[in-house]
Structure formats: C-alpha cells, structure tokens
N, C-alpha and C positions, 0 to 999 in steps of 0.2 A: 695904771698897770704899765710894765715896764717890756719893752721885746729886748733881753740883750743881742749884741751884735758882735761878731768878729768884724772889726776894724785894718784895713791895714795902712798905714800911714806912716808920713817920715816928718823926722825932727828935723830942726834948722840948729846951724852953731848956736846959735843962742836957746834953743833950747825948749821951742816954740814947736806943737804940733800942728801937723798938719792931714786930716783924714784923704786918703788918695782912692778907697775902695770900701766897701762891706760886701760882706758876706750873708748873706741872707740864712734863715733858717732851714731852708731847705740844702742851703751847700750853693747855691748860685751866687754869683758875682757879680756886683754892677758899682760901676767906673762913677767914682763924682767927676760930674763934669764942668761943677763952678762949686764956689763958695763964697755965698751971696754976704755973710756977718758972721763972725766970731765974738762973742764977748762972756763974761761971766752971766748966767743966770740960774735963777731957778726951776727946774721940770714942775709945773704947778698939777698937773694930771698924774703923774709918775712919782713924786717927790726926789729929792736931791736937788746937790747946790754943786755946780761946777761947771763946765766949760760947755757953749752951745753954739753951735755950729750949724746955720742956716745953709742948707746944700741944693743943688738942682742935681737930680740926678732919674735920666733918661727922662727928660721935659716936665717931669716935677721935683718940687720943693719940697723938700723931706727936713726933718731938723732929728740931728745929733744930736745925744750929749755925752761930753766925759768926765765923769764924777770918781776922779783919783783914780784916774787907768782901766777905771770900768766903762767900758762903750755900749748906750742902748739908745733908743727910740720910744718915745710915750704912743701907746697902742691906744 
C-alpha cells in the first residue's frame, strides 16, 4: 500500500533531484535531514519502479520513492 506525499525538493543543473521536505497527510512538515542512498529500485510492498531515496528524517530512516514525479512511502 502506497502513502502519497507532497514532496518538496530541488533540481541540480544536471537535472538530478533532490527531496529537501514532505509534507505529511495531515499538512505537517518535516525537514530531511540526511540522505543516507539514492539509487534506482523497486517498492516491493507498494509496487513501482523508480527512484528511492533512503532519508533520516527527525532520528528516523524513512525511504522515499519517486516513480515519474509521483512521491510516496510504502505504508
């Protein structure tokens, strides 16, 4: 199962994202404060194939994904 996410995040010149924030479902906001791995994989609990993003954020490790500009979290 899938949590979508408002993501907010900046590109680099080349063209590389990078996740800076989410937005929780409830409208709250919470700061990544590392990003531990990026690389391609697949959501094996959620399904999709695209970009995953190992995050620390507020003393835990949460993992992105963004699967063609769609940002979610396997619930």
């Amino acid at each position: 199962m899938k949590i979508n996410l408002e993501v907010i995040a900046k590109f680099d010149t080349n063209g590389n994202i990078r996740p800076v924030s989410i937005v929780w479902e409830d409208g709250r906001v919470f700061e990544i404060d590392r990003i531990l791995d990026i690389r391609k994989a697949a959501s094996l609990k959620a399904g999709g194939l695209g970009m995953r993003y190992i995050c620390r954020i507020c003393g835990k490790t949460v993992v992105l994904f963004n699967d063609e500009n769609h940002w979610f979290m396997e619930k």
